[in-house]
C-alpha positions as CSV (number, residue, x, y, z in Angstrom):
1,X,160.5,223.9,-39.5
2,X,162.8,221.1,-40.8
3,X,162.0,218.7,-37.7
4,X,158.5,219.4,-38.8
5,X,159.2,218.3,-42.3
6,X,160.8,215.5,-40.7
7,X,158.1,214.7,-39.4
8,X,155.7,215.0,-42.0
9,X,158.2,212.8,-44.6
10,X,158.8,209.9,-41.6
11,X,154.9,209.8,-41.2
12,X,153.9,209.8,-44.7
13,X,156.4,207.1,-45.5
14,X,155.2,205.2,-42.4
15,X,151.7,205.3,-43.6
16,X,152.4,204.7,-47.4
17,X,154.5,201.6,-45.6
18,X,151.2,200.4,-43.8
19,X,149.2,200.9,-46.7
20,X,151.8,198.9,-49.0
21,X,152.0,195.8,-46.3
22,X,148.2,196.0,-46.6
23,X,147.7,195.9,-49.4
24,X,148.7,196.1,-53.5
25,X,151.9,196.4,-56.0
26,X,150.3,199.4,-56.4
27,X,150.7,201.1,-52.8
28,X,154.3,199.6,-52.5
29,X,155.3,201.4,-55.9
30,X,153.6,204.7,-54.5
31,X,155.6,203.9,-51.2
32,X,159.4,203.4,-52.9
33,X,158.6,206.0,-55.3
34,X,158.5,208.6,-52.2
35,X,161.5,207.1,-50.7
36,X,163.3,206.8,-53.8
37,X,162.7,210.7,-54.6
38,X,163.5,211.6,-50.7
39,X,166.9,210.4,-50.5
40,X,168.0,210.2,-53.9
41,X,166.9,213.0,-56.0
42,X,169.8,215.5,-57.3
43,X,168.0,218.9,-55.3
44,X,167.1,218.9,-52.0
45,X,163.7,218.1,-51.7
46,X,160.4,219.6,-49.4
47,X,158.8,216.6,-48.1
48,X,155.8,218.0,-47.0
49,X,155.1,219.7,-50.6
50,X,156.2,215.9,-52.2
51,X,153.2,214.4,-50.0
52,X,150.8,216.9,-50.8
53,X,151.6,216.8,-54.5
54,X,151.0,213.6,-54.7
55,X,147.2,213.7,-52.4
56,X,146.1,216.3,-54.7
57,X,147.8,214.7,-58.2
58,X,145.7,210.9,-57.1
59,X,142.6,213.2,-56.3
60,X,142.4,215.2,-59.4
61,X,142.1,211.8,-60.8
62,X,139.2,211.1,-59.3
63,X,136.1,213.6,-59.4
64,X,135.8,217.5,-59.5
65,X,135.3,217.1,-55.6
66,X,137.2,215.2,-54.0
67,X,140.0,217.9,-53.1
68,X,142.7,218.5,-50.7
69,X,143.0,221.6,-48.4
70,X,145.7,222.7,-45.9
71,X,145.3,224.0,-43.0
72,X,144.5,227.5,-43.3
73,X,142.0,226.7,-46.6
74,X,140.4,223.8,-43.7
75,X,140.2,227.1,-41.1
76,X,138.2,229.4,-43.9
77,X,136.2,226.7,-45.4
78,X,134.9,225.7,-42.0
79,X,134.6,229.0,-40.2
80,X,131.6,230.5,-42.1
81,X,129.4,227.3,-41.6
82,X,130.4,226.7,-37.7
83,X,128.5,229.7,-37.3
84,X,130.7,232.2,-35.6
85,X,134.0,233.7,-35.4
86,X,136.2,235.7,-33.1
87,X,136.3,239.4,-34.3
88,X,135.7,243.2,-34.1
89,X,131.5,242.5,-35.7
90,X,131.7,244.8,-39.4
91,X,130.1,243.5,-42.7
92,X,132.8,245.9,-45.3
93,X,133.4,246.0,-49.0
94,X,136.9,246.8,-50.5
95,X,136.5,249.6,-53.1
96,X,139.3,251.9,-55.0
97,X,141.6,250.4,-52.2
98,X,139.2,251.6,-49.4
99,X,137.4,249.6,-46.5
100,X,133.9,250.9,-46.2
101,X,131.7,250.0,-43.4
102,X,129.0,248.4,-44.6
103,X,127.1,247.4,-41.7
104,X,128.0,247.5,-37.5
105,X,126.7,243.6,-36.5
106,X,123.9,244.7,-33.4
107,X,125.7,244.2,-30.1
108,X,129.2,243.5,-31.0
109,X,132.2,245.3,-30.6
110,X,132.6,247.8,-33.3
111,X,128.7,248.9,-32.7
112,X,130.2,249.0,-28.1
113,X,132.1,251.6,-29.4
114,X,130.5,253.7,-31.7
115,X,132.0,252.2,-35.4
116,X,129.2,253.0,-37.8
117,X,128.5,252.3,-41.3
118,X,129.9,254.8,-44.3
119,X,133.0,255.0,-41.9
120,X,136.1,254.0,-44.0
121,X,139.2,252.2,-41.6
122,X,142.6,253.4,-43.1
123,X,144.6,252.3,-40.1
124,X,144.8,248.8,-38.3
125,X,147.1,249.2,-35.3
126,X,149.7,250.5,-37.1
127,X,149.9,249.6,-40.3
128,X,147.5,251.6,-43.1
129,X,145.5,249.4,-44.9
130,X,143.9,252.2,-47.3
131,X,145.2,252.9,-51.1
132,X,148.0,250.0,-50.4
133,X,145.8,247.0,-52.6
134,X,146.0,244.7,-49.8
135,X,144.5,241.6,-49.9
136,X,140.9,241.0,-48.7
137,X,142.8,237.9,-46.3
138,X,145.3,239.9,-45.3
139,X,143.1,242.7,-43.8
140,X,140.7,240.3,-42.2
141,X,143.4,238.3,-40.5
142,X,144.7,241.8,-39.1
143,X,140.8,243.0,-37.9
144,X,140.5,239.2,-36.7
145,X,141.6,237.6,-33.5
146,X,141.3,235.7,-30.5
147,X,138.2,236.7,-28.3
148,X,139.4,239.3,-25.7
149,X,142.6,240.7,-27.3
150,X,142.6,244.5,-28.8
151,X,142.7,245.6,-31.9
152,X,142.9,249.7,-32.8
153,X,141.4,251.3,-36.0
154,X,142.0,254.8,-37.6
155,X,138.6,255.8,-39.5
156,X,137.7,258.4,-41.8
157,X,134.0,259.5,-41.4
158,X,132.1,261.7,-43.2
159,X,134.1,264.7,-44.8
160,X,136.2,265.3,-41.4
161,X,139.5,265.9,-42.7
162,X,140.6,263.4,-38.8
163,X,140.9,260.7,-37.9
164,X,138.7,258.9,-35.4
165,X,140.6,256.3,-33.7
166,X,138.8,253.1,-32.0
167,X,139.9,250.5,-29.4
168,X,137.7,247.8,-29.8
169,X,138.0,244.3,-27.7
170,X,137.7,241.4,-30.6
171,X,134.5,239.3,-29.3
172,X,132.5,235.5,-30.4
173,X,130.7,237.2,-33.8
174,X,127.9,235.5,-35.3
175,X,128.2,234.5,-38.5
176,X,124.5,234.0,-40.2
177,X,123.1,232.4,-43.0
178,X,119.5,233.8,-43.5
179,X,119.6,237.0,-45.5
180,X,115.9,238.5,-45.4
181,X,112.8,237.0,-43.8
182,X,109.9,239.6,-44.3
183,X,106.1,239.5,-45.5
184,X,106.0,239.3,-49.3
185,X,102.2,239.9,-48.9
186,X,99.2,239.5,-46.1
187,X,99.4,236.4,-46.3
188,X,102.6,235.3,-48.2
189,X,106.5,234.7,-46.0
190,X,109.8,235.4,-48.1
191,X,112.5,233.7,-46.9
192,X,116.2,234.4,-48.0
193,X,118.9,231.7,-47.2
194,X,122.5,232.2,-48.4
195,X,124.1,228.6,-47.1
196,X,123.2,225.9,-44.9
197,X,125.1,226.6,-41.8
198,X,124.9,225.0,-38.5
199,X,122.7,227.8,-37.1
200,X,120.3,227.9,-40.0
201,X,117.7,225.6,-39.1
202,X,117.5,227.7,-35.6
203,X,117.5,230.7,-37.9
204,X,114.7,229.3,-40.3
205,X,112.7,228.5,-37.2
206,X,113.1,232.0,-35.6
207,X,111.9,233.2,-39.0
208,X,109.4,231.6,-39.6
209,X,107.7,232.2,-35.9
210,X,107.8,235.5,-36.7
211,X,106.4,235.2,-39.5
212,X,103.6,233.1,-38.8
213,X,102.6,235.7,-35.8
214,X,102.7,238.8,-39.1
215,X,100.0,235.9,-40.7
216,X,101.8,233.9,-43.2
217,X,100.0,230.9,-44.5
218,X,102.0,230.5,-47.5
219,X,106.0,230.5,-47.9
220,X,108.4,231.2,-50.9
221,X,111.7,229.7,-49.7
222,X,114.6,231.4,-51.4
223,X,118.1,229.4,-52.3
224,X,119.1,231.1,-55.6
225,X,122.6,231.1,-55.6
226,X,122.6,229.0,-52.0
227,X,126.1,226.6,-52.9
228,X,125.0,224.3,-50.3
229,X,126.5,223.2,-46.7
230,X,126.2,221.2,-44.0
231,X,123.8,217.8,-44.9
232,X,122.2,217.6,-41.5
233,X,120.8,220.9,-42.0
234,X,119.3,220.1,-45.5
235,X,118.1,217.1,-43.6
236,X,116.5,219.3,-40.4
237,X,115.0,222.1,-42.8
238,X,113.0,219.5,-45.4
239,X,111.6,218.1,-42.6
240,X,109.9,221.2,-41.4
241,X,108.0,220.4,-44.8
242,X,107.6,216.8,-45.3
243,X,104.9,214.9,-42.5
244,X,106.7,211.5,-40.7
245,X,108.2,209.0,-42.3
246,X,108.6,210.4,-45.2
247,X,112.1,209.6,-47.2
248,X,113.9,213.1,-47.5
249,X,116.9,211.9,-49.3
250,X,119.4,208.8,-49.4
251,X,123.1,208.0,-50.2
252,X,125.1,205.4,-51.6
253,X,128.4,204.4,-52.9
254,X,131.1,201.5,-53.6
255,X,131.8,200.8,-50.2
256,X,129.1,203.0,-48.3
257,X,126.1,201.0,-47.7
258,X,122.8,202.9,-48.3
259,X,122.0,205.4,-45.6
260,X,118.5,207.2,-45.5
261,X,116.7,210.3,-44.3
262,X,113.7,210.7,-43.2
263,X,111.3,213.2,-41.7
264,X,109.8,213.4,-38.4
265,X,106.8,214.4,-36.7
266,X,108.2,218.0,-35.9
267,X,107.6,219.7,-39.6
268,X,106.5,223.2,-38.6
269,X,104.9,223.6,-42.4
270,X,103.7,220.7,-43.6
271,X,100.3,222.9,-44.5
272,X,100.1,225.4,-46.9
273,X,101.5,226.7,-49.9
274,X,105.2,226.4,-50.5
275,X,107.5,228.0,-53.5
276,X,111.4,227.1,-53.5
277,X,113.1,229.4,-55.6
278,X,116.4,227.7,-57.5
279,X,118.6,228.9,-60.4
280,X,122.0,227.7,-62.0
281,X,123.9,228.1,-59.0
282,X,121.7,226.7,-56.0
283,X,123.9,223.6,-55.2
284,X,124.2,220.3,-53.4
285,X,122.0,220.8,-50.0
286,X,119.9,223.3,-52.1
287,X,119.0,220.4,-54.5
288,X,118.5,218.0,-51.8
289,X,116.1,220.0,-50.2
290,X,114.7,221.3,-53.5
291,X,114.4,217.8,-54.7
292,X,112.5,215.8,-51.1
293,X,110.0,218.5,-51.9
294,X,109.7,218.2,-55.4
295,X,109.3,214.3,-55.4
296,X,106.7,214.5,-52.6
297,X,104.6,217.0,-54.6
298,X,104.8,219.0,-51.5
299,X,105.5,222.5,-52.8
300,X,106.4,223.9,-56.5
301,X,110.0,224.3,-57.5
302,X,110.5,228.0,-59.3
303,X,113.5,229.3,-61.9
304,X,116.2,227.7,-63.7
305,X,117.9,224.1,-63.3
306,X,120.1,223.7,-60.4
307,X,124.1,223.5,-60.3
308,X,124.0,219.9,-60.3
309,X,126.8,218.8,-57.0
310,X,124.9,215.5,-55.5
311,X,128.4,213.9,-54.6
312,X,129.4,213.0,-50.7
313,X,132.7,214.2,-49.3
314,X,133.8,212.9,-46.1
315,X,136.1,215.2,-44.3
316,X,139.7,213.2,-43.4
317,X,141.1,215.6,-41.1
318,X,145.1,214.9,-41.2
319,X,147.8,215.6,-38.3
320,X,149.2,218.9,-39.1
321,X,145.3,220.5,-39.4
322,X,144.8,220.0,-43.2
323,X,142.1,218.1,-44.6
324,X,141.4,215.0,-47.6
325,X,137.3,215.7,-48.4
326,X,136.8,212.4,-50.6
327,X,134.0,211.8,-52.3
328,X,132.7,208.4,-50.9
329,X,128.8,208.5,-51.9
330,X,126.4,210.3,-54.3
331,X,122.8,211.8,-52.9
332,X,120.2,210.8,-54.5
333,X,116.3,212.3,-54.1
334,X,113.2,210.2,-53.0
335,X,112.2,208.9,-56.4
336,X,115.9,208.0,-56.6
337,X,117.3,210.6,-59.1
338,X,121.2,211.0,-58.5
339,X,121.6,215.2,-58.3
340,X,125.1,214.6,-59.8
341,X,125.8,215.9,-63.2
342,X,128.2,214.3,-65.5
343,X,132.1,214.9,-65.1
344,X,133.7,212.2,-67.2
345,X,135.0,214.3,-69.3
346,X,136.9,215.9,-66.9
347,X,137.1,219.1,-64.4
348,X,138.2,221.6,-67.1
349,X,134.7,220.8,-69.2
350,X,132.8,220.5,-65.4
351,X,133.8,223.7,-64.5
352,X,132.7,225.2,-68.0
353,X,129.3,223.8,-67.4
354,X,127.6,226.7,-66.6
355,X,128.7,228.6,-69.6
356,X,128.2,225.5,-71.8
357,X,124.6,225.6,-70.9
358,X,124.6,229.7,-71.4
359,X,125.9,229.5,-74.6
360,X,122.9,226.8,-75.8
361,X,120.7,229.0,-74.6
362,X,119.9,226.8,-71.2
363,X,119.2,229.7,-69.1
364,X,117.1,231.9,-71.5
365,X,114.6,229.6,-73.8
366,X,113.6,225.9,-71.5
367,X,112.8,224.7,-75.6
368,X,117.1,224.3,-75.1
369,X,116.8,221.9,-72.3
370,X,116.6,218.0,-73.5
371,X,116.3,214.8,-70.7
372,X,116.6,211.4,-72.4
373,X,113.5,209.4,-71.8
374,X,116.5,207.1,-69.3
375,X,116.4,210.1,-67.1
376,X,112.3,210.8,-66.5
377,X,111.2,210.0,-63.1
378,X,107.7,210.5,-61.3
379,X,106.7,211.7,-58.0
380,X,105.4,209.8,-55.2
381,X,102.2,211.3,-54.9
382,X,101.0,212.9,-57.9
383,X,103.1,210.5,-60.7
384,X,104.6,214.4,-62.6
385,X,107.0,213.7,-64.4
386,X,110.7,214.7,-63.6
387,X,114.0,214.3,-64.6
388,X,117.5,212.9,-63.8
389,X,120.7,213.3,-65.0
390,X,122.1,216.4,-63.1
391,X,120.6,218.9,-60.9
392,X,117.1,220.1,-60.1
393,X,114.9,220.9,-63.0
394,X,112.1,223.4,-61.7
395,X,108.5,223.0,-62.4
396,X,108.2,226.4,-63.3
397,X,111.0,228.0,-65.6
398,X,111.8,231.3,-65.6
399,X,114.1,232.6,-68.1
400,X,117.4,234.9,-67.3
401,X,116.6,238.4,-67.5
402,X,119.2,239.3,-69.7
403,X,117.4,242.5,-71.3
404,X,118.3,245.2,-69.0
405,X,121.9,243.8,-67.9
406,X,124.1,245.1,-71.2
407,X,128.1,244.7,-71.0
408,X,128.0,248.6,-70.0
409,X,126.0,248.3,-67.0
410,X,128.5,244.7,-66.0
411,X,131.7,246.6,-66.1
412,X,130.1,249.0,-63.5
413,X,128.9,246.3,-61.0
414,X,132.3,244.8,-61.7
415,X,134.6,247.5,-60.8
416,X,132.3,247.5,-57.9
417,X,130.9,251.2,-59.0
418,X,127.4,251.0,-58.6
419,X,128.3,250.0,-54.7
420,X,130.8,252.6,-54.0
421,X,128.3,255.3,-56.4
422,X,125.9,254.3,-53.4
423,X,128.1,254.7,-50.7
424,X,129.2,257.5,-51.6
425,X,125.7,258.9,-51.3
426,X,124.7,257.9,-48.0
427,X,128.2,259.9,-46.8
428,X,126.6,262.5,-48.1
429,X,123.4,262.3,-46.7
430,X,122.7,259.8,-44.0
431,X,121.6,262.2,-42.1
432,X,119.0,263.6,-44.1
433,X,117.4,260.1,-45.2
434,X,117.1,259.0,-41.4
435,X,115.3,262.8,-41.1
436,X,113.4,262.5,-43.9
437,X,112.2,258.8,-43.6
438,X,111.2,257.8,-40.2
439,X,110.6,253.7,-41.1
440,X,112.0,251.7,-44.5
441,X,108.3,251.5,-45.3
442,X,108.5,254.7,-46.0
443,X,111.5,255.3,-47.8
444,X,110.6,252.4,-50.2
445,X,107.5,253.9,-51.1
446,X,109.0,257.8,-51.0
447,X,112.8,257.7,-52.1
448,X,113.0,258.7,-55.4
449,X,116.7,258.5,-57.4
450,X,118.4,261.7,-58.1
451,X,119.3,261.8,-62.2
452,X,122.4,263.7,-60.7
453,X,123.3,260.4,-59.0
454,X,123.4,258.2,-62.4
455,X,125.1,261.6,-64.1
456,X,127.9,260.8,-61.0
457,X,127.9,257.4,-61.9
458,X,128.7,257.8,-65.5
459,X,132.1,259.9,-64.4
460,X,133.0,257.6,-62.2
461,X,132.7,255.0,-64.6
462,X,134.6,257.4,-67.6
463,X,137.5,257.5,-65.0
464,X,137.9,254.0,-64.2
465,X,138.1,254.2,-68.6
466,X,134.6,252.5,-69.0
467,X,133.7,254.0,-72.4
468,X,129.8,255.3,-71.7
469,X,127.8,253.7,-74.0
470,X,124.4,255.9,-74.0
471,X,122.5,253.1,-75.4
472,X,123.2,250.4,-73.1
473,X,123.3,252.7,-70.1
474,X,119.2,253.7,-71.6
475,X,118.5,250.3,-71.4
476,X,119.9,249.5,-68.4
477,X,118.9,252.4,-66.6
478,X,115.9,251.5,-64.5
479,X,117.5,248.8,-63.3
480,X,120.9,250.6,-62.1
481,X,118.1,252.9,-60.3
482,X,116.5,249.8,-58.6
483,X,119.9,248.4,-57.4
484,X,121.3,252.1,-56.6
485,X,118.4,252.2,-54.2
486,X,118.3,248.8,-53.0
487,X,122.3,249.4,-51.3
488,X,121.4,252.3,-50.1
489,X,118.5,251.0,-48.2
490,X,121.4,247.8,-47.0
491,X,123.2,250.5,-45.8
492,X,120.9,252.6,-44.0
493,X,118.9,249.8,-42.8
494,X,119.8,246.0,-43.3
495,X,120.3,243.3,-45.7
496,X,116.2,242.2,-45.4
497,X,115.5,246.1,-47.1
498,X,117.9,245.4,-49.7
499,X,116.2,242.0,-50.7
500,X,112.4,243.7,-49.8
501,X,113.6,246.2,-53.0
502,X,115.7,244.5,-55.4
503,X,112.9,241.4,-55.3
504,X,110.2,244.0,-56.8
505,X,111.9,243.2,-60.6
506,X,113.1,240.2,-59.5
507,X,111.1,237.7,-62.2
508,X,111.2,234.4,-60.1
509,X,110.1,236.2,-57.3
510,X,107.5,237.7,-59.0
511,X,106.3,234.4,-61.0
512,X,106.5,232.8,-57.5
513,X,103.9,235.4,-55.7
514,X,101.6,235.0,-58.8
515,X,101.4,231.6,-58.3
516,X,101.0,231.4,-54.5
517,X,98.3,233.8,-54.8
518,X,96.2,231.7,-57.2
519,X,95.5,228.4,-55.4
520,X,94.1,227.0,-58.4
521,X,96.9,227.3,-60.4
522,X,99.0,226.1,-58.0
523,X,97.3,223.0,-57.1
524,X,97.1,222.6,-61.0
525,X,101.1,223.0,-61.2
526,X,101.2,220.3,-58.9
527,X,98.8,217.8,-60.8
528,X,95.5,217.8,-58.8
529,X,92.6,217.8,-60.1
């Protein structure tokens, strides 16, 4: 460890010595400073914690993202968009303490050897993982591994009062990005994408084959609460959309010239009907692709104005495996809007953006939303008008449903209740929905909630000391009903049922198919004539 640090402190200083000869007063004071505080300072000193106090004191400086990671923050930011991962293939959720099963990936090493959701792992190798409050990092690095090593888990299933114990051999796990692809209507695709990862273009594609062979002619492209990812992928996905030539997005800064995107001739949609689906936290790549398609008049853009992240942050991958991502460009759309919203007041007041514009009533009422006349744009084809200034504005608002989601019905979802309330039933009767319902079609249209479930529900919540509050549970009940049966169809099926459920009173979803289905009103949204 100390030759490391060693290491670390001759290389730093070597590099703030380069900089310095290079260079300003400024980089020489940096440099002494680090050499004065080294050798001279009264305690003894960690000189790798020095150097990267310093990166991430000049960064916070800058912008709210430009940031500095080390190396296991670099490993877990870049795993789930590289598309894979070595491991045992389970999708869980951490409740009371407990791991629960929530879905056995198809071909991979926990379905080899018979792991099967509603099974809850108390044991990894030999160390119990259940009613201990570990981590959520600290069980995945133990059920996580290289490809081909062994890893043993102790499960409780059912009501068995034994354990089941597993050997299963870690394997390459797919890691995917598209959450539910299925026909909205005869004619109408729903697509459901969570990030923009390396496979998702390949994913879209795949999707939207199958799709297309069902009938689609129309699309509705979901990326509410997508946060973004890789650029390339933004890139490869709007030009599915957008016919040759076309600019999809460009960026710029100080010292970066500007570099453009544009579309190709292998757009697999240029023709028919497109909805994109955006709301307060579809970010960066979401808005890129959100905005080429917006400026082109190619397809509407549905829900609430996006996050607002159109910065560039090039990844400077340092020697011990940690990582500078400085911002060195902003993205701006086709008509030349910048994405970026405002941050010179500083990351406390950008972070607190999203409740700023809850508390003015952003999300519910678009009379609360106000562009200056500096910040209105017009497309390419059809001259709308548009705006600047910070994130996507849709062409269609649709206001937060706040009326069925009272502060009763959040401290269930966040104690995690309503999931476990859920699990807990399909333990109890997996076996009799998979007898009872031979297809999801059916049980969508034929499952009907038990009142003894909600009753269950309320005691659970009354235990965890979440007063009930008939009122608010009156007005929220329908809705706890809808989500109640929308995880247990996840959990008996997959992650497309869950979204094919919890969509039906979903209102940009629902403003969206309207719209499609009414090609007048949708050409008229997007200004012909």
């Amino acid at each position: 460890m100390r030759k490391r640090l060693v290491y670390v402190a001759v290389m730093a200083l070597a590099c703030l010595q380069v900089f310095a000869q290079n260079n300003s007063q400024e980089a020489r004071k940096l440099s002494l400073a680090f050499y004065t505080i080294s050798t001279l300072y009264v305690d003894s000193t960690n000189a790798d914690k020095l150097v990267e106090d310093a990166i991430t004191g000049m960064l916070e400086k800058l912008d709210p993202h430009s940031d500095y990671l080390d190396a296991q923050e670099t490993k877990d930011m870049t795993e789930p968009l590289q598309g894979n991962f070595d491991g045992i293939g389970i999708q869980f959720n951490m409740l009371t303490d407990t791991l629960y099963v929530i879905q056995v990936i198809a071909g991979g090493p926990s379905e080899k050897v018979g792991l099967m959701a509603g099974d809850r792992i108390i044991m990894v190798n030999d160390t119990v993982i259940a009613g201990v409050k570990m981590k959520n990092t600290d069980i995945m690095s133990r059920l996580r591994g290289k490809k081909g090593t062994e890893v043993r888990v102790k499960v409780k299933r059912g009501n068995s009062p034994d354990l089941i114990e597993f050997r299963i051999i870690r394997d390459k796990i797919p890691v995917y990005s598209l959450d539910a692809a299925y026909m909205a209507d005869k004619t109408t695709g729903y697509i459901k994408l969570n990030r923009f990862a390396a496979s998702s273009a390949d994913e879209f594609r795949e999707s939207m084959e199958k799709l297309k062979a069902q009938g689609m002619q129309n699309l509705i492209l979901d990326l509410q609460g997508n946060g973004g990812g890789y650029l390339n992928i933004a890139i490869d996905l709007a030009d599915e959309f957008l016919s040759k030539g076309k600019l999809i997005v460009y960026t710029e800064g100080n010292t970066q010239p500007r570099e453009e995107a544009t579309a190709t001739y292998k757009g697999d949609f240029e023709e028919g009907c497109l909805i994109i689906l955006v709301d307060e936290s579809s970010a960066s790549a979401s808005e890129i692709l959100a905005g080429a398609v917006q400026d082109w008049d190619r397809g509407l853009i549905v829900g609430r104005r996006t996050f607002g992240k159109g910065l560039v942050q090039k990844p400077i991958p340092l020697p011990d495996g940690s990582m500078l991502r400085l911002t060195v460009s902003r993205y701006y759309t086709p008509t030349g809007r910048s994405i970026q919203k405002p941050f010179e007041n500083g990351r406390e007041d950008y972070q607190h953006d999203l409740i700023d514009r809850y508390n003015r009533g952003e999300l519910m009422s678009v009379d609360s939303i106000h562009f200056p006349d500096s910040m209105k744009y017009h497309t390419l084809v059809n001259e709308r008008v548009v705006y600047g200034g910070g994130g996507i504005m849709p062409d269609i608002f649709v206001p937060l449903d706040t009326a069925r989601t009272t502060d009763y019905h959040r401290r269930l979802v966040a104690t995690g209740l309503i999931n476990r309330a859920a699990m807990n039933y399909v333990d109890r009767n997996r076996s009799e929905i998979n007898s009872s319902y031979r297809n999801f079609n059916q049980f969508k249209q034929n499952f009907q909630m038990s009142d003894s479930l909600l009753d269950e529900l309320i005691s659970m919540g009354t235990e965890e000391k979440i007063e009930y509050n008939e009122e608010q549970f009156n007005l929220s009940k329908e809705f706890i009903r809808l989500q109640l049966k929308a995880l247990i169809a996840r959990d008996i099926y997959d992650m497309g049922e869950y979204f094919q459920i919890i969509n039906d009173e979903n209102p940009s979803y629902r403003k969206a198919l309207e719209i499609i289905n009414d090609k007048t009103l949708y050409l008229q949204e997007l200004g012909y004539k």
